[in-house]
N, C-alpha and C positions, 0 to 999 in steps of 0.2 A: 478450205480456208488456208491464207499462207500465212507460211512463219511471219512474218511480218504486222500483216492483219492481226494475229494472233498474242504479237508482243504489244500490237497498237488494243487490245482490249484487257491486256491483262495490266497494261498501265491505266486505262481507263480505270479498271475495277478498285486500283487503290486509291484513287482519287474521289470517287463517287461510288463507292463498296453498293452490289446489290445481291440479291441470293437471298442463300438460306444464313448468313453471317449478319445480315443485313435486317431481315427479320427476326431473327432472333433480339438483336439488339433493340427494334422499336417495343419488343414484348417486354424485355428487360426494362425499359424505360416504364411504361404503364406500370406494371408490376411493383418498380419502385417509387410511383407516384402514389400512389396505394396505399404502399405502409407506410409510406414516410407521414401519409395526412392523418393516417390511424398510429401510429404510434404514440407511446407518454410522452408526456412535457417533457421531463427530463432524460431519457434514451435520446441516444444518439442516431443520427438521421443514417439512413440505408444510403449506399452506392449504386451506382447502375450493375456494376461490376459486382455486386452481392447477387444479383437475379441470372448474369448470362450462365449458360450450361458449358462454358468453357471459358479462357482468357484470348484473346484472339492473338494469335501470332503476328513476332512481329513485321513490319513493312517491310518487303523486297524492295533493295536499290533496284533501280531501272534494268544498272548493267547486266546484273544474275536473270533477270526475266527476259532479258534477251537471249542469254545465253543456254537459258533452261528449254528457252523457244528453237534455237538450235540446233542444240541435240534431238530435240523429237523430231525436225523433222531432218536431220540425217538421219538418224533408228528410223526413221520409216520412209527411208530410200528415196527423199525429197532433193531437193535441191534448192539454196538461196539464191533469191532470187536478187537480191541485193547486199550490199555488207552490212550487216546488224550493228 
């Protein structure tokens, strides 16, 4: 895969997030549909973000993920094949 392909997917991924961040969050959603239908009248309704097992970090500008796409493949004695 080339650096390039590589920053062409890791921009993909913040747009259309898929994985294990991905699933997690659609469990996080069920989960808080759940309690929210089972909770009292009077408590306060759940968050999604009360079920996830972490808060998810935040969005990379494009620029850093190119340039994080960069360095790895200079450390691994690649070469760009175009300018990032």
């Amino acid at each position: 895969m080339s650096s390039t392909e590589f920053t062409e997917w890791m921009a993909f991924a913040q747009m259309e997030p898929f994985g294990w961040d991905a699933d997690q969050y659609g469990h996080a959603m069920t989960t808080c549909m759940i309690a929210n239908v089972n909770r009292g009248k009077d408590d306060e309704p759940y968050n999604v973000s009360d079920f996830m097992p972490h808060e998810p970090d935040p969005p990379q500008e494009i620029a850093d993920m190119k340039k994080i796409a960069e360095m790895m493949t200079v450390a691994g004695f690649g070469t760009l094949e175009r300018e990032v």
